[in-house]
C-alpha positions in Angstrom: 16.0 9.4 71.9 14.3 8.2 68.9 11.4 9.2 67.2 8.8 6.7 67.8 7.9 5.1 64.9 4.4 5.2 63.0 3.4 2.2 61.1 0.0 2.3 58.9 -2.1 0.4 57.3 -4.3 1.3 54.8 -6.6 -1.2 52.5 -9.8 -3.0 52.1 -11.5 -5.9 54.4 -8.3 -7.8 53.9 -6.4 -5.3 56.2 -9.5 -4.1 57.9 -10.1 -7.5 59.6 -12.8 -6.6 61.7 -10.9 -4.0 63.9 -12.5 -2.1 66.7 -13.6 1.7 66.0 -12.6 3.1 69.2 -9.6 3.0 71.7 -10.0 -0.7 72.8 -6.5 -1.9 72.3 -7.8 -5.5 72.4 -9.5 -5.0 68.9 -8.3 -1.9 67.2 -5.5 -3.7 64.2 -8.5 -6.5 63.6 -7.5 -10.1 63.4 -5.6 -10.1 60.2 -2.4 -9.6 58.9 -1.7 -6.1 60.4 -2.3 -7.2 64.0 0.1 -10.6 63.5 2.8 -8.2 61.8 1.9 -5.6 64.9 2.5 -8.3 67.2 5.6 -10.1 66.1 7.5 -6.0 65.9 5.8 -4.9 68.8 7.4 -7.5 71.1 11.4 -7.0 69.0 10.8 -3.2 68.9 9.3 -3.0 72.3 12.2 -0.8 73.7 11.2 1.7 70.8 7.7 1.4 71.8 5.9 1.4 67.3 2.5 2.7 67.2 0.5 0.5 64.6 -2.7 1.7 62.9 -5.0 -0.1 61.0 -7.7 2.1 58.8 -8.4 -0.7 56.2 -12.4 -0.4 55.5 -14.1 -3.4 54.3 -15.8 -2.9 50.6 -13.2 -0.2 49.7 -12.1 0.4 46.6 -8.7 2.8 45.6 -11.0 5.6 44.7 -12.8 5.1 48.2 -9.6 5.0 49.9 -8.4 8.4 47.8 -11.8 10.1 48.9 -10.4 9.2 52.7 -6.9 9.7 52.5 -6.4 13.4 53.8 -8.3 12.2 57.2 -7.2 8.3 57.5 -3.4 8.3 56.0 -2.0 12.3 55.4 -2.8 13.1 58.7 -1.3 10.3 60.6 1.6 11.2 59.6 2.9 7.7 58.9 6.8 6.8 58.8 5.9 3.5 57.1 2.7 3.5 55.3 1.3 0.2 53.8 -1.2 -0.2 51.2 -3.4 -3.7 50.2 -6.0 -2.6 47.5 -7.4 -3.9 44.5 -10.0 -6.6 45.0 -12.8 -4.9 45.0 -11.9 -2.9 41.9 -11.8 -5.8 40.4 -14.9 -7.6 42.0 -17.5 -4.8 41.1 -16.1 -4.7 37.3 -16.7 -8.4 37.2 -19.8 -8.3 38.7 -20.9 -5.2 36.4 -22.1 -2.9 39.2 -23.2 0.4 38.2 -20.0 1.7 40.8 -17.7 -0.4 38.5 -18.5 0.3 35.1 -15.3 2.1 34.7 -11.9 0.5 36.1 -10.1 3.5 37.5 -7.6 1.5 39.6 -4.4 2.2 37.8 -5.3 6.4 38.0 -6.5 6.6 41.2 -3.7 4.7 42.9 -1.3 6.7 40.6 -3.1 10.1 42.4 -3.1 8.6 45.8 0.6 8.0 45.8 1.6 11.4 44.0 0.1 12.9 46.5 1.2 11.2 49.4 4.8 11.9 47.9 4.4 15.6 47.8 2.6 15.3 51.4 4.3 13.1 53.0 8.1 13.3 51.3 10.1 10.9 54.2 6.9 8.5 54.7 8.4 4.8 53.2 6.0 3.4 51.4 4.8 -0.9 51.3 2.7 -1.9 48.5 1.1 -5.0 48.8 0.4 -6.6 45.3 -3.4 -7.8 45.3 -4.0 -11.8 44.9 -6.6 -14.3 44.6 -6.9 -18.2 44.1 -9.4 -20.0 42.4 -12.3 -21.0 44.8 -15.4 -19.8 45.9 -16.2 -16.2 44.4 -13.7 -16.7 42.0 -14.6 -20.2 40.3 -17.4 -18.2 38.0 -16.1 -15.8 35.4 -12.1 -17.5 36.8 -10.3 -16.1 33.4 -11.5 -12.8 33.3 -10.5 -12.4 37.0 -6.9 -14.0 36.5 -6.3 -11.5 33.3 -7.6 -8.6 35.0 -5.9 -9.7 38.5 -2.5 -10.2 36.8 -3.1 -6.8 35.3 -3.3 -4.9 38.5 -0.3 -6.7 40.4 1.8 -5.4 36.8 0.5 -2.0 38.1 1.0 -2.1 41.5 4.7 -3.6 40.5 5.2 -0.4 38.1 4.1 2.0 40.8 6.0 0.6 43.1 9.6 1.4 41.3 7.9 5.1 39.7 7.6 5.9 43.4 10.2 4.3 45.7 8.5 1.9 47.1 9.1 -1.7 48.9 7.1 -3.8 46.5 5.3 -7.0 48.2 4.3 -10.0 45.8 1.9 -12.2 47.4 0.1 -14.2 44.2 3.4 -16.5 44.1 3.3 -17.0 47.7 -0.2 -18.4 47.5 -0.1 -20.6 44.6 3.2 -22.0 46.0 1.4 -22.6 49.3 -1.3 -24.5 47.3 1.0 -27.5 47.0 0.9 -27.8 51.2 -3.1 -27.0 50.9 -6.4 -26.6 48.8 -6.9 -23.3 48.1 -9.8 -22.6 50.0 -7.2 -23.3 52.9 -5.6 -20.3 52.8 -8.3 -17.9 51.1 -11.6 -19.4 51.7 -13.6 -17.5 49.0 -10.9 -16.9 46.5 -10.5 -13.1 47.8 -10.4 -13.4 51.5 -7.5 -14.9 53.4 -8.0 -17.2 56.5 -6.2 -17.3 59.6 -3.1 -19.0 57.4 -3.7 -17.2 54.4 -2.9 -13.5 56.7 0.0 -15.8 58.5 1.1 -16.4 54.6 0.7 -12.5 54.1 2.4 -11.8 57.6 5.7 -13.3 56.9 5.9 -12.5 53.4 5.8 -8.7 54.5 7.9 -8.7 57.4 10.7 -10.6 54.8 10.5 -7.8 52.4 10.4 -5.3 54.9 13.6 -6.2 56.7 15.5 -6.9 53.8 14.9 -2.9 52.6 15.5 -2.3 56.5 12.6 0.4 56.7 12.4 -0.5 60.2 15.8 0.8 61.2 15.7 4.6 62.3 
């Protein structure tokens, strides 16, 4: 029989959406993205019975998540790992917060991931390039956040091929699906996705995924 399959994901308040902190399976993936990508494999994989897990925590930067990743990714154990991050790297250097005064993105996330590949050698790993549209948070200061935005999906990209990873563009996704909608249809503050916007995310992923076919055993 085969092993059962371990599917994480790791990220911000994009990914964390809201999920429960205990055992309540009615709560624990959130209402985002990772419990509409949960659902749609958990009913076609149901004979191979995927464990999901969500640890995305709300406010996180990638340093946050490095300062967590021994408990909350390395010891999972993960066959698939997926990681959304970025936002709030970006937010707190725009805002000029004494915790972003220094954009450490790029080297953290380059840390995280060389050490998840020593760690964890046969974990696949999903990185999910980090988007916004222009409404709400981001009408203010809008071309400082586009350069620096556009600057972190080229990193994320980069990273992605240095390590092996399935890379995920969502920014084209978003301004495409601006012609259906306004933008504060599909991310109502300019960071943070509504129901559509994670259906948007949802189907973008599970695309990507199955065309690498890291859900085969």
């Amino acid at each position: 029989m085969n092993k059962r399959k371990v599917i994480l994901f790791q990220g911000d308040s994009i990914t964390d959406g809201g999920r429960g902190r205990n055992d309540d399976p009615n709560h624990i993936l959130g209402h985002g993205y990772a419990y509409l990508i949960a659902a749609k494999l958990g009913l076609e994989m149901a004979e191979q019975e995927p464990y999901f897990v969500n640890r995305g925590v709300s406010g996180d930067r990638i340093s946050d998540l490095y300062a967590r990743w021994n408990e909350d990714a390395i010891s999972i154990k993960p066959d698939i790992l997926n990681l959304l991050i970025g936002v709030n790297d970006l937010w707190r250097w725009i805002s000029g917060e004494a915790s972003g005064v220094t954009d450490r993105f790029e080297r953290a996330y380059q840390h995280l991931l060389e050490e998840t590949a020593e760690v964890l050698p046969e974990a696949k790993l999903v990185l999910c390039e980090p988007f916004i549209l222009r409404t709400g948070a981001t009408l203010e200061k809008w071309d400082a956040w586009e350069q620096r935005i556009t600057q972190y999906q080229q990193i994320v990209c980069q990273l992605a091929d240095r390590f092996g990873a399935v890379h995920v563009p969502l920014q084209k996704i978003f301004n495409e699906a601006c012609q259906r909608a306004d933008a504060d249809y599909w991310i109502w503050d300019g960071v943070h996705p509504t129901a559509a916007g994670h259906a948007l995310i949802a189907e973008q992923w599970l695309n990507i995924v199955r065309q690498h076919e890291l859900l085969k055993n």
